[in-house]
matplotlib code that plots the C-alpha trace (Angstrom):
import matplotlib.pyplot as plt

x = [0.0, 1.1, 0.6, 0.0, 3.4, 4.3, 5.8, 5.3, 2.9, 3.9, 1.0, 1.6, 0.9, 4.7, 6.1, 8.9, 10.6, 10.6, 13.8, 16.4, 17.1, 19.8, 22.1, 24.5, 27.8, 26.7, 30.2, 33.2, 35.9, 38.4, 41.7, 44.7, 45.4, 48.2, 50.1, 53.8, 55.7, 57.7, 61.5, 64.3, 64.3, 61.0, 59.4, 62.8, 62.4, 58.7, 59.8, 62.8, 60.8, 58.3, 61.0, 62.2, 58.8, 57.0, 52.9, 51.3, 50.1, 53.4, 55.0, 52.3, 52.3, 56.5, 56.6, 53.4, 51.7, 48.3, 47.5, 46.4, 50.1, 51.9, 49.4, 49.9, 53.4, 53.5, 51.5, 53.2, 56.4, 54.5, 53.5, 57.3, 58.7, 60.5, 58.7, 57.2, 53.2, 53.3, 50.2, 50.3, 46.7, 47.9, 49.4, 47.6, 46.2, 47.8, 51.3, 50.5, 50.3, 53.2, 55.0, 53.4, 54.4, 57.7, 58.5, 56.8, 59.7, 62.6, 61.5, 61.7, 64.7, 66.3, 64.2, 66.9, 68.8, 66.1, 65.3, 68.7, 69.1, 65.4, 66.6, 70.1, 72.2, 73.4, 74.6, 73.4, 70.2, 70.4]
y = [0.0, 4.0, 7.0, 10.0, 11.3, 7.8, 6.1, 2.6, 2.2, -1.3, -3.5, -1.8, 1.7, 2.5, 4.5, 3.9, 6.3, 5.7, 3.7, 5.4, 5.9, 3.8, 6.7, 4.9, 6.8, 7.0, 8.1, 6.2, 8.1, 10.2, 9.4, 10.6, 14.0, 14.8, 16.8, 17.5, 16.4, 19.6, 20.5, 19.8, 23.9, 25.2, 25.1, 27.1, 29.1, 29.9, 31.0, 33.0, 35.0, 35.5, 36.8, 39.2, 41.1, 39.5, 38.8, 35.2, 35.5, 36.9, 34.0, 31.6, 33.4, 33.2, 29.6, 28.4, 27.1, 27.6, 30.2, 27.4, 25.2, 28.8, 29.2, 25.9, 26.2, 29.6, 28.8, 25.6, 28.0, 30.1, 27.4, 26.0, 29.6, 30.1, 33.0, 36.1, 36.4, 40.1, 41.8, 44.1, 45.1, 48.0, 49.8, 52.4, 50.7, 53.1, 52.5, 48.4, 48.6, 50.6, 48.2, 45.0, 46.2, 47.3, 43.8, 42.1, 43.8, 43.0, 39.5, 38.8, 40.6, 37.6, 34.8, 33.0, 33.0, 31.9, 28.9, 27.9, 28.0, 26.1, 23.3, 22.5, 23.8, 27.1, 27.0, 30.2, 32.0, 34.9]
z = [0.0, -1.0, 0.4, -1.3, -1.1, -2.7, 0.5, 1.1, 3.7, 5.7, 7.8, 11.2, 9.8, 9.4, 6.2, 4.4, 2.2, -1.1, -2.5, -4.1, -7.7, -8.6, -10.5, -13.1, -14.8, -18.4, -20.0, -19.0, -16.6, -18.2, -19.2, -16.7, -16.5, -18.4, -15.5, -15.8, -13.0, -11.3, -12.4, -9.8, -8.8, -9.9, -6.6, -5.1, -8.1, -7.1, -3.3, -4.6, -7.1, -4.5, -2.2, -4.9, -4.7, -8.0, -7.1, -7.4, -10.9, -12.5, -11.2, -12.6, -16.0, -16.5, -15.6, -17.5, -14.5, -13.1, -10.5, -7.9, -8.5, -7.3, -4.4, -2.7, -3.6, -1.3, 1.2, 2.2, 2.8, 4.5, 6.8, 7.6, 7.8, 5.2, 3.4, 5.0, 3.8, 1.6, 1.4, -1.7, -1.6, 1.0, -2.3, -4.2, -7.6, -10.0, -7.8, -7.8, -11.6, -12.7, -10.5, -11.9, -15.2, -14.1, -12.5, -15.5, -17.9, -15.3, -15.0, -19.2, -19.3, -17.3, -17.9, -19.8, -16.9, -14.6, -17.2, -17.6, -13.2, -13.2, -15.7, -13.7, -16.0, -14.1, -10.5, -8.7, -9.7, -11.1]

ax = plt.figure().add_subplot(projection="3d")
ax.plot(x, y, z, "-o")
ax.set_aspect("equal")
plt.show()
């Protein structure tokens, strides 16, 4: 027996709740994600950047990696100590862009360097 509301009504006057809808995956899971292990220095390279004053997403742009990779990358340094947490929202917007674009230029004038330090084949960062 039913009730309105379509439970099942049992002998003694109980309800039950309707059973549940079985929900089956339709499309198969996807492949691996194709993610590319880090270099040997990249994650130093990260910190050290950081340390020189350039903001999360410069960093993330240069090295070709996402926003989030950076962040966690950051914030687990923050966590052991070994970089200071720099608020640059304090600035004045028209001061925190000519500076962003000012860093931006100094950072592809020696990117070379900083590829060739990230990759192993130079021995102090520039």
């Amino acid at each position: 027996m039913r009730s309105p509301f379509g439970n099942v009504v049992r002998k003694d006057g109980l309800l039950f709740g309707k059973p549940r809808k079985k929900y089956t995956r339709q499309h198969p899971y996807p492949e691996t994600i194709n993610r590319f292990k880090p270099l040997p220095r990249e994650k130093s390279a990260i910190v050290m950047l950081r340390k020189h004053g350039y903001s999360m997403n410069l960093i993330s742009k240069a090295l070709g990696r996402s926003r989030s990779y950076v962040y966690r990358t950051l914030r687990f340094n923050i966590n052991i100590g070994n970089l200071r947490f720099i608020d640059m929202r304090k600035l004045p917007n028209k001061t925190r862009l000519w500076f962003s674009r000012r860093r931006w230029k100094t950072l592809m004038s020696l990117w070379e360097q900083w590829e060739a330090w990230i990759l192993g084949e130079g021995e102090k960062p520039p």
